[in-house]
KEKE-3310 file (N, C-alpha, C; in steps of 0.2 Angstrom, whole numbers, plus 5000, padded with zeros to 4 digits):
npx = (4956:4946:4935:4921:4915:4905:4893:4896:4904:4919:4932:4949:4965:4976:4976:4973:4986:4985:4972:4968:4976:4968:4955:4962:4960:4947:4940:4946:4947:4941:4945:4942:4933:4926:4922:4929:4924:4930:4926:4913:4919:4926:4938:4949:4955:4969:4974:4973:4985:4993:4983:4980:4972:4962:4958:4943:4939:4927:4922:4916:4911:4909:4904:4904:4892:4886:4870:4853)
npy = (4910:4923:4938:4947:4957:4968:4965:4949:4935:4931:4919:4917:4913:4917:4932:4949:4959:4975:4986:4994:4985:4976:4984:4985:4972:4971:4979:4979:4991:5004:5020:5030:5038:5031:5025:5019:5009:4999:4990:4996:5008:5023:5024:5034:5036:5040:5033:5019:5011:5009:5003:4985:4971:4962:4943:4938:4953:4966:4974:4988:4992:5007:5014:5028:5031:5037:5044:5047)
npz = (5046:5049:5043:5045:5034:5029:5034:5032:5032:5028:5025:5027:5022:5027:5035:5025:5027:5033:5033:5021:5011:5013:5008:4993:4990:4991:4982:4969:4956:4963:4969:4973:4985:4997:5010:5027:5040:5056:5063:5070:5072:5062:5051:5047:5028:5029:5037:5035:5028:5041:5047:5054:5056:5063:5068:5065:5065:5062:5049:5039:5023:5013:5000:4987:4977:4959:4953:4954)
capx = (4955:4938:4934:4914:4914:4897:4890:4897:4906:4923:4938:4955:4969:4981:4973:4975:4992:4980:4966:4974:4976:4959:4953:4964:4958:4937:4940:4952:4946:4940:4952:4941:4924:4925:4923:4928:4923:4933:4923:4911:4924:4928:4946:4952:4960:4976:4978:4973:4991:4993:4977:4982:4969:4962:4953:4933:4934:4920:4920:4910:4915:4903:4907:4898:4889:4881:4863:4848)
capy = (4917:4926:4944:4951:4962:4973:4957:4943:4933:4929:4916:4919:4906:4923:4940:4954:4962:4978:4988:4996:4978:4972:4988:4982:4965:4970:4985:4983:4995:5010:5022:5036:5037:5024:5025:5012:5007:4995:4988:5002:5015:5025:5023:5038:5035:5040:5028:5012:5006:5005:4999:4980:4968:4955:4938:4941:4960:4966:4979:4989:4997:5011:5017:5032:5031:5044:5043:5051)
capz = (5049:5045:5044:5044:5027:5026:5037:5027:5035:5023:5026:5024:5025:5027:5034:5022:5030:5034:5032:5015:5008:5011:5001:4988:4989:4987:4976:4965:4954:4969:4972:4978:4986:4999:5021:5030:5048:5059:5072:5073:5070:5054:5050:5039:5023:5027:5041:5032:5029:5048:5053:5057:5055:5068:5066:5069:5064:5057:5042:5034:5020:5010:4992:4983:4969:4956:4951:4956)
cpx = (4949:4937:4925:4915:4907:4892:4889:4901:4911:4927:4944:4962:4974:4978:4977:4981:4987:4973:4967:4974:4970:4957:4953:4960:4951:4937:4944:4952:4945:4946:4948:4933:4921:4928:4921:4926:4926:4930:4919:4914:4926:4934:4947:4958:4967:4979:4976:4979:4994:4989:4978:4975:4969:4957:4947:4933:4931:4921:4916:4914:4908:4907:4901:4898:4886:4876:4859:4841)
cpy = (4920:4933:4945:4958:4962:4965:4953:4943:4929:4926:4917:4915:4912:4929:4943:4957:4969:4981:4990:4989:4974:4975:4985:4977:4966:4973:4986:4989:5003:5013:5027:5033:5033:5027:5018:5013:5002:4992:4992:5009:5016:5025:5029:5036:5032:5038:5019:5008:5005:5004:4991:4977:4960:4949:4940:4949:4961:4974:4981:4995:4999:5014:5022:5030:5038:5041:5050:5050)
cpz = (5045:5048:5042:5040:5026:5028:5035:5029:5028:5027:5023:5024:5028:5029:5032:5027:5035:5030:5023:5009:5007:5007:4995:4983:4985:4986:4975:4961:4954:4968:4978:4980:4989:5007:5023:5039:5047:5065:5074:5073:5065:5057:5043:5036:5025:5035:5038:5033:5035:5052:5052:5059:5059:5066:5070:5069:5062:5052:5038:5029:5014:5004:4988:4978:4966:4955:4953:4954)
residu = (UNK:UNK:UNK:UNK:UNK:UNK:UNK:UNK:UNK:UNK:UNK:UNK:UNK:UNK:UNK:UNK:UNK:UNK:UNK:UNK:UNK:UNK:UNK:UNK:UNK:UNK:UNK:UNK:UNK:UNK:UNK:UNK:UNK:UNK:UNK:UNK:UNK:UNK:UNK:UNK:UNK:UNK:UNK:UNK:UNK:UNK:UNK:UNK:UNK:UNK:UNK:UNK:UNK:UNK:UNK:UNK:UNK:UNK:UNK:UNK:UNK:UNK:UNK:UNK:UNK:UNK:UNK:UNK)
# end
């Protein structure tokens, strides 16, 4: 199974359960400070654990940084 994560294409023997679980997976450490798209579409927060994740979706996920 393969997911396009920020246009890298990853395999999965297992996709993540959902969208919530993939987080987990590539930021374990994030909690805050993070907009995901699903295909082109932001997916808010507080639906992650039932966004339901398909083989060949594509994902972009965005995390804030400080600086300046």
């Amino acid at each position: 199974m393969e997911l396009t994560i920020n246009h890298t294409t990853k395999n999965f023997e297992v996709l993540p359960e959902n969208l919530e679980a993939l987080i987990a997976i590539e930021l374990p450490e994030k909690k805050k400070g993070i907009a995901v798209a699903l295909n082109n579409r932001i997916v808010p927060q507080s639906f992650w654990a039932e966004t339901i994740l398909n083989n060949r979706d594509s994902i972009l996920i965005i995390t804030a940084t400080q600086g300046g």
